[in-house]
VOPAGU-2260 file (C-alpha; in pm, 1 decimal, decimal comma):
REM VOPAGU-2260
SITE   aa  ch    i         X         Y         Z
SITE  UNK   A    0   10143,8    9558,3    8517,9
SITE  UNK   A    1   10009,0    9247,9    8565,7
SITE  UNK   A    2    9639,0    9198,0    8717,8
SITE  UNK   A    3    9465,0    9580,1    8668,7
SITE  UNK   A    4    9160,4    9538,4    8939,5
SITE  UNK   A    5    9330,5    9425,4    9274,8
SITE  UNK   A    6    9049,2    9362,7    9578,8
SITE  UNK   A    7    9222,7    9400,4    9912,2
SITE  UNK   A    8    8982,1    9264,9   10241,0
SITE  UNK   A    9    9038,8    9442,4   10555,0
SITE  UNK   A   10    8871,9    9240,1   10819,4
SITE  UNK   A   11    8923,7    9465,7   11159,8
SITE  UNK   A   12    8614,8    9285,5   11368,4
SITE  UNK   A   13    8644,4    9071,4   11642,6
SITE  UNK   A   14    9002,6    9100,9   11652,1
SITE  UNK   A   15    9219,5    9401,4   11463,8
SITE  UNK   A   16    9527,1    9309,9   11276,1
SITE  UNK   A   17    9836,0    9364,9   11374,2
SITE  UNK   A   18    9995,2    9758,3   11236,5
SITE  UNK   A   19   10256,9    9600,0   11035,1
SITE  UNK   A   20    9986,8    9350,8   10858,5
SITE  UNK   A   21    9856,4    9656,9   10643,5
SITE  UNK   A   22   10206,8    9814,6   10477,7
SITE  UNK   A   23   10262,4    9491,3   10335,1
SITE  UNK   A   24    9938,5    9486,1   10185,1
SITE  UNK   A   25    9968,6    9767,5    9996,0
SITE  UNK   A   26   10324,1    9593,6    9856,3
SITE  UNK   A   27   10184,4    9305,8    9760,2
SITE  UNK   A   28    9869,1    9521,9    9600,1
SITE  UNK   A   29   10176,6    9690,7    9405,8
SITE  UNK   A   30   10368,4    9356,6    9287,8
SITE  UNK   A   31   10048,0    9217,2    9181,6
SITE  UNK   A   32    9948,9    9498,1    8972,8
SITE  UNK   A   33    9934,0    9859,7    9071,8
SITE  UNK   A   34    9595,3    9976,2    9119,0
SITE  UNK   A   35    9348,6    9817,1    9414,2
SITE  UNK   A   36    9012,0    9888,8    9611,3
SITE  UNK   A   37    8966,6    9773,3    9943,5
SITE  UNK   A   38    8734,7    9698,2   10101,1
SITE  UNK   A   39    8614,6    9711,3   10467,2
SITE  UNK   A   40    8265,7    9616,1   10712,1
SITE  UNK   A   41    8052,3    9782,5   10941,8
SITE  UNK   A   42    7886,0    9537,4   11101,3
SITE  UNK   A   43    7507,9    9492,5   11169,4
SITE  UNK   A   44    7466,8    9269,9   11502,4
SITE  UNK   A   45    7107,2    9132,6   11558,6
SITE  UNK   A   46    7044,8    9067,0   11916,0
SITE  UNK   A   47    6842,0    8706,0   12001,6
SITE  UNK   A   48    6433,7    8790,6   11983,3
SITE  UNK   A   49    6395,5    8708,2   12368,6
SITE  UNK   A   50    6285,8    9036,2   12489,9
SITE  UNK   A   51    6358,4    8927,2   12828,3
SITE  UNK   A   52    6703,3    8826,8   12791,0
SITE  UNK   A   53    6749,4    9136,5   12587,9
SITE  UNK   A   54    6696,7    9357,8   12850,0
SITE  UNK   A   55    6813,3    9140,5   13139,9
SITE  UNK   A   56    7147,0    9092,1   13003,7
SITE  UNK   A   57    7152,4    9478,8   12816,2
SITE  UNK   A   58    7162,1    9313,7   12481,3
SITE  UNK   A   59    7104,6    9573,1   12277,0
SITE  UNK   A   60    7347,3    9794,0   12431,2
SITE  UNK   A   61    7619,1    9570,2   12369,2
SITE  UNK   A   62    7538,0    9504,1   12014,0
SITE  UNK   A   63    7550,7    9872,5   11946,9
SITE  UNK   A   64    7870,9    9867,6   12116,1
SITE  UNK   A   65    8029,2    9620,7   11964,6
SITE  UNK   A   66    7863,3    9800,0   11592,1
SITE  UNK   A   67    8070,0   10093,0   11719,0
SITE  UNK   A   68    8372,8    9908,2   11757,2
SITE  UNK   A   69    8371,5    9714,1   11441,4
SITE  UNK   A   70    8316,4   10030,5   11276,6
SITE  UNK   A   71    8622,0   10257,3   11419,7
SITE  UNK   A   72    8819,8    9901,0   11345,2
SITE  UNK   A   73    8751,4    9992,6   11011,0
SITE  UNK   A   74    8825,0   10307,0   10962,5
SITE  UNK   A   75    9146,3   10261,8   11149,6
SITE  UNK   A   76    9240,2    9967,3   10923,1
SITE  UNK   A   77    9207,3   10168,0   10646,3
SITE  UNK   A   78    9333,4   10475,1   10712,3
SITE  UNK   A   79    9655,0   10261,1   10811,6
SITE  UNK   A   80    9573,4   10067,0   10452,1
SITE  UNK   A   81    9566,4   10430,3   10264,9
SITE  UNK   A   82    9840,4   10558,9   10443,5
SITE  UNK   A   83   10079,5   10263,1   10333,1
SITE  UNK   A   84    9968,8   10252,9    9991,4
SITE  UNK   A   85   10059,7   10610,2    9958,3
SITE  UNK   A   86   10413,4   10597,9   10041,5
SITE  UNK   A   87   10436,9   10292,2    9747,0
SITE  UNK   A   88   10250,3   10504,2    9509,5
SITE  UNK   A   89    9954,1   10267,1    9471,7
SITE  UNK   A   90    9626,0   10411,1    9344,5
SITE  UNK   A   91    9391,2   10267,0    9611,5
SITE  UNK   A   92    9012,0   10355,9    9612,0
SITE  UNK   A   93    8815,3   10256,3    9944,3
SITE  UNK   A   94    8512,7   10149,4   10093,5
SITE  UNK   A   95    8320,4   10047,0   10424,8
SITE  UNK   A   96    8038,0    9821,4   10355,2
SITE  UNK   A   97    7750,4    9823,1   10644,3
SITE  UNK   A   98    7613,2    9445,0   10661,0
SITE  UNK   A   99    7501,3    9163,0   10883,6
SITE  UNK   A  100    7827,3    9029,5   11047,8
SITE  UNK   A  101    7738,8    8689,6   10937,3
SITE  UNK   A  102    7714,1    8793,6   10584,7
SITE  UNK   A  103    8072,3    8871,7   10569,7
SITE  UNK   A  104    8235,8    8565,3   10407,1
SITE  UNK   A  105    7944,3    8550,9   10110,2
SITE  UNK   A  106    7934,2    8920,5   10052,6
SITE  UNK   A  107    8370,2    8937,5    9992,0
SITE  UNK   A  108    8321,8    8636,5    9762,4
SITE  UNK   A  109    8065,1    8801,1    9567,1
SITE  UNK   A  110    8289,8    9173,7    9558,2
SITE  UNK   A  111    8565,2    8950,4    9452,3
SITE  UNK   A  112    8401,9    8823,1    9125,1
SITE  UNK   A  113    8440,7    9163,2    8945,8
SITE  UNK   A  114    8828,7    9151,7    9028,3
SITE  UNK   A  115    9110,3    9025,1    8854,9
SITE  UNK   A  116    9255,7    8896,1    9209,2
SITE  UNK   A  117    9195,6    8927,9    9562,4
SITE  UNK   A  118    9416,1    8985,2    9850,5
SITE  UNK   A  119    9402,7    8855,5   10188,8
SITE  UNK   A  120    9630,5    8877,2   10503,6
SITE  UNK   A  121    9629,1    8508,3   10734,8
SITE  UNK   A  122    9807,0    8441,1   11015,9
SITE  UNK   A  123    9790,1    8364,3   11424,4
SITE  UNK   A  124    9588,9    8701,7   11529,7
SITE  UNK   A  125    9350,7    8643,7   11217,8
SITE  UNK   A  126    9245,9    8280,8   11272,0
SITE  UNK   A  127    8927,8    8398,6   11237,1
SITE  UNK   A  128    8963,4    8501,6   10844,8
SITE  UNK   A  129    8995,0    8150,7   10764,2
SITE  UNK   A  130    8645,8    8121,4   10685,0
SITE  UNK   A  131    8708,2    8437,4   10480,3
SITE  UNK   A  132    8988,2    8276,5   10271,6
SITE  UNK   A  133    8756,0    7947,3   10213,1
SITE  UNK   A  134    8502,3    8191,2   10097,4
SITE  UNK   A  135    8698,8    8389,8    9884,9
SITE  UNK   A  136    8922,8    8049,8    9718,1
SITE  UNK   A  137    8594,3    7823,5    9656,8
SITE  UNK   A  138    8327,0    8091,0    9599,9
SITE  UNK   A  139    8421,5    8383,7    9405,3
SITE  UNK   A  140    8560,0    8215,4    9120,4
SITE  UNK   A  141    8856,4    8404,9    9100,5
SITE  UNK   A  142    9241,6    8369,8    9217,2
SITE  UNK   A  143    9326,2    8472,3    9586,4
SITE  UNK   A  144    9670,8    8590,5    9744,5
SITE  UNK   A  145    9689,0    8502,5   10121,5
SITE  UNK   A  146    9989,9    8634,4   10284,1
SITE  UNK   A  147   10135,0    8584,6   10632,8
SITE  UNK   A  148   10043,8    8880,9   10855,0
SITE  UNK   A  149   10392,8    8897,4   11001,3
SITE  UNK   A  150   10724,9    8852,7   10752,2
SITE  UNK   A  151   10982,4    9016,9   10543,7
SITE  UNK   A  152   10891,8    9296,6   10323,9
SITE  UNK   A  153   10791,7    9252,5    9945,9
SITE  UNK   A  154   10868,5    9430,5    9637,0
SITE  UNK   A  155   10822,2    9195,9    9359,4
SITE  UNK   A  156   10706,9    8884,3    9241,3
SITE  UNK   A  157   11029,3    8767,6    9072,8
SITE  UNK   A  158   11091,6    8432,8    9162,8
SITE  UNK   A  159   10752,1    8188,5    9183,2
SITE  UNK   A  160   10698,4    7826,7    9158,1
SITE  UNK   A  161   10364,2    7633,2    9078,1
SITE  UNK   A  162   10284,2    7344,3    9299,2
SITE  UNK   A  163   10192,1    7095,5    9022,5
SITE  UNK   A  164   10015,4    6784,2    9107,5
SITE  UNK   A  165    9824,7    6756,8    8750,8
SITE  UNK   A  166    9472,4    6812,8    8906,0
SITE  UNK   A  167    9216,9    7076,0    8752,4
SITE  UNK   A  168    9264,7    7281,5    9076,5
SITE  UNK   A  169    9686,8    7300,1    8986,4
SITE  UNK   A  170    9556,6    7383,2    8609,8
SITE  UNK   A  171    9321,0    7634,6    8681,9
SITE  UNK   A  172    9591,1    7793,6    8928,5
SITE  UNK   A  173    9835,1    7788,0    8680,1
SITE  UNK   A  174    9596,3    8003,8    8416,7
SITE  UNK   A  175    9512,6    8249,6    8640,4
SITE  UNK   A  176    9878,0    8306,1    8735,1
SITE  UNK   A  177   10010,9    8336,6    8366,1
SITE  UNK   A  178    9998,2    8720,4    8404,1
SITE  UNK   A  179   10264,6    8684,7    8706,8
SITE  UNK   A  180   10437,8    8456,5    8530,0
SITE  UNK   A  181   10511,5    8594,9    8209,6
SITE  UNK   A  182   10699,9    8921,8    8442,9
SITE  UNK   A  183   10858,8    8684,7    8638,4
SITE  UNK   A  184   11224,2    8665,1    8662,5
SITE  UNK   A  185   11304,9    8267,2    8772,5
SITE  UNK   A  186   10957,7    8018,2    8711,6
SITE  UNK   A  187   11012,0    7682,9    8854,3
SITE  UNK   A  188   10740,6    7377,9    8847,7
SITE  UNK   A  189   10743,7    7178,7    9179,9
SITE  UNK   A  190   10605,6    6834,0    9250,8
SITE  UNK   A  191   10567,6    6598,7    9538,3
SITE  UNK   A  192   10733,5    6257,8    9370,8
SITE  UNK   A  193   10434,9    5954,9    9451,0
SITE  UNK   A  194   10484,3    5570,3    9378,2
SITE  UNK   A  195   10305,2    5619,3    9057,8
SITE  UNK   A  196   10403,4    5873,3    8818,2
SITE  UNK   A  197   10165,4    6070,7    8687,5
SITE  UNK   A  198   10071,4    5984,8    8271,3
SITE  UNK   A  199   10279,2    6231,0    8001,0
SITE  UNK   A  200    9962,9    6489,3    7961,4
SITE  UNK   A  201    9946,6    6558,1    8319,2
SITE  UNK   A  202   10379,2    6542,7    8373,5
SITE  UNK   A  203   10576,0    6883,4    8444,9
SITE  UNK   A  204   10771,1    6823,7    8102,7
SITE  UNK   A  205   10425,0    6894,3    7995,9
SITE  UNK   A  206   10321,2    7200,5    8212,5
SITE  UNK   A  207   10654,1    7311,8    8078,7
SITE  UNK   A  208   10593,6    7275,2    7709,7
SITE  UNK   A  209   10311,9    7480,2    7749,6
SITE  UNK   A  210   10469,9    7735,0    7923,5
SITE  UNK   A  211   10720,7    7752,9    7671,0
SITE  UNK   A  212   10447,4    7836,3    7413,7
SITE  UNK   A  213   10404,1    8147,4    7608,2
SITE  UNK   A  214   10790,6    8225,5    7611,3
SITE  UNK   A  215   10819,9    8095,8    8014,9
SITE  UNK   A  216   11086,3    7889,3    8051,9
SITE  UNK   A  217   11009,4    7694,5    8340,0
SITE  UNK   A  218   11285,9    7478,1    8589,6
SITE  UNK   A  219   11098,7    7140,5    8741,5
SITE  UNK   A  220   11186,3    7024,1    9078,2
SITE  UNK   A  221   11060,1    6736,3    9206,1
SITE  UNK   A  222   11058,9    6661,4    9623,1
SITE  UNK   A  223   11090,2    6351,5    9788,3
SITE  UNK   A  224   10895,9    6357,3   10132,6
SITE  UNK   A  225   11197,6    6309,4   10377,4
SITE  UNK   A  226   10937,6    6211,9   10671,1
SITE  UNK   A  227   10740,1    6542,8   10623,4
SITE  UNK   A  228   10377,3    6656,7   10523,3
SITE  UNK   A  229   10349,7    6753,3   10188,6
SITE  UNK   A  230   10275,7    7119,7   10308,0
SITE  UNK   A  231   10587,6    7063,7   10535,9
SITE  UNK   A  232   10755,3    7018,8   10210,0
SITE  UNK   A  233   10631,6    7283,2   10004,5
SITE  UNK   A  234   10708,1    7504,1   10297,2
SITE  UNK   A  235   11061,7    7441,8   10334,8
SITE  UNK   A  236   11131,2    7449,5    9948,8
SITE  UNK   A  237   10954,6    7786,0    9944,9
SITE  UNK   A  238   11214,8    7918,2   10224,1
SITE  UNK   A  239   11550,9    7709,4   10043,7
SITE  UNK   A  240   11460,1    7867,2    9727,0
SITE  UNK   A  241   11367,3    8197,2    9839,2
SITE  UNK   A  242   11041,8    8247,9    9670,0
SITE  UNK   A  243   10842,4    8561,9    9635,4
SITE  UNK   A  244   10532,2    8387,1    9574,6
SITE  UNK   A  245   10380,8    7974,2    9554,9
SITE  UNK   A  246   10072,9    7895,5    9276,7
SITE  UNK   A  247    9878,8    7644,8    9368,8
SITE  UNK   A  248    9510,7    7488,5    9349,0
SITE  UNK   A  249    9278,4    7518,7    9628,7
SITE  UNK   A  250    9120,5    7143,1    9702,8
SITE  UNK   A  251    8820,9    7054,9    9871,9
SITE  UNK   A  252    8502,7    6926,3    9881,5
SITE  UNK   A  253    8168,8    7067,2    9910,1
SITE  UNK   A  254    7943,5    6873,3   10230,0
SITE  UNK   A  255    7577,8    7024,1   10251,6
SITE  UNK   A  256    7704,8    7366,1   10048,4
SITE  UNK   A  257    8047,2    7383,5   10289,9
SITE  UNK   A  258    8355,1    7321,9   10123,2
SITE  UNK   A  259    8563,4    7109,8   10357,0
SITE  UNK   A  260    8987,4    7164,6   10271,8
SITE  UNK   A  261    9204,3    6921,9   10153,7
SITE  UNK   A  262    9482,1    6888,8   10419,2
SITE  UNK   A  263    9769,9    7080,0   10179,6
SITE  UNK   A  264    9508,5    7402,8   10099,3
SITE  UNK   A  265    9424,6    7409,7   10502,4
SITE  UNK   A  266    9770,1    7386,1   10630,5
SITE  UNK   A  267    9917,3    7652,1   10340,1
SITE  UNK   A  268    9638,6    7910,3   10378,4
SITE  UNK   A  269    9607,3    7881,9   10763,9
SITE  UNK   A  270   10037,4    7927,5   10797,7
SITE  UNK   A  271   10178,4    8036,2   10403,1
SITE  UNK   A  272   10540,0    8082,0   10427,9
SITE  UNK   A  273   10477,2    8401,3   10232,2
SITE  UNK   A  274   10242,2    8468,7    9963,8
SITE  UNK   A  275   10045,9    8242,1    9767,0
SITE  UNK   A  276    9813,0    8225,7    9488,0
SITE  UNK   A  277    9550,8    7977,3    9541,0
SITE  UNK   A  278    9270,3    7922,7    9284,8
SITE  UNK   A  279    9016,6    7663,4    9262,4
């Protein structure tokens, strides 16, 4: 077993995932460790104060409407949630949390601090859990696993590389991933070549010495660009080499108490290729 405490969020509100999203949570809640809690929202909606506008445009009735909703979301999602992690023999405790919908993001990142890792689905009919993912990668202080909402199905964690780019973010990334790493079958350090290579204490050779203190022997492959993003890169080495899961840190920078993403952290957590660990 490798994390103990695995948080899974189930946003279902504004838009539900998709059926499939929900089975592969509960694998990747297995490869990651074997025991999980998720964790769900009923939503509080405040109307605006204008009385008039309240009850010229039926306000209220809406907002308890759309409470309603967000609520059987929930349940749904989870049922679907308990269901799958039943038939992969995950021990899965659950909960729906009643807040203020725009509480969401803060009140995830705080759950999330009491948890060895935390779990989150991404993809095209989740756009919206972006701001969830920010939340959860700059906020909670612990690792998070975004996965693609549609994709093959997963039943370990044998072959992962760590993006390495010698900055505290790839460090802290690489800590919090040791667990995964030590069960891991194939480890591999991968790095975007640059004009200027990087000094010895920041190099792969050694990231790879120090994995080697831990008994993980460690492969280094280095990319050229060959006209494409960086996160283009990283994306098609994570589909040559057939990876079960990518490390890497989460950059950005805080502007008035907002973390704006670096371009590689927004482009890999908005569309991963599969799972990956981001930590920051």
């Amino acid at each position: 077993m490798s994390y103990f405490d695995v948080l899974i969020v189930v946003e279902a509100y504004p838009f539900e995932a998709p059926d499939g999203v929900w089975p592969r949570a509960a694998a990747v809640a297995k490869a990651l460790g074997g025991q999980a809690a998720a964790l769900a929202f009923d939503l509080r909606i405040t109307p605006p104060r204008n009385r008039f506008a309240r009850i010229l445009l039926s306000l209220d009735a809406v907002a308890e409407e759309e409470e309603a909703r967000s609520r059987a979301s929930a349940r749904r999602a989870l049922g679907l949630l308990e269901a799958a992690a039943k038939a992969v023999d995950l021990p899965l405790e659950t909960r729906i949390l009643p807040i203020h919908i725009y509480d969401e993001a803060q009140t995830m990142a705080r759950h999330a601090r009491t948890r060895d890792v935390c779990l989150l689905p991404v993809g095209p009919t989740l756009a919206g859990d972006l701001e969830a993912a920010e939340a959860l990668a700059f906020n909670s202080g612990r690792p998070l696993v975004v996965f693609p909402e549609l994709g093959s199905a997963i039943t370990d964690f044998s072959r992962i590389a760590v993006a390495w780019d010698g900055s505290r973010t790839a460090a802290r990334a690489l800590a919090d991933a040791a667990p995964l790493l030590r069960a891991a079958q194939e480890v591999r350090l991968v790095s975007v070549a640059r004009e200027k290579e990087p000094p010895p204490e920041l190099s792969c050779a050694a990231v790879q010495r120090h994995l080697a203190r831990h008994d993980i022997v460690a492969v280094v492959d280095t990319l050229t660009s060959n006209g494409q993003s960086d996160a283009e890169r990283l994306r098609t080495y994570y589909v040559d080499k057939e990876l079960d899961l990518m490390v890497m840190g989460a950059f950005g920078h805080s502007r008035a108490k907002e973390f704006i993403l670096g371009g590689v952290t927004a482009a890999m957590m908005a569309a991963p290729p599969g799972p990956i660990l981001m930590a920051h």
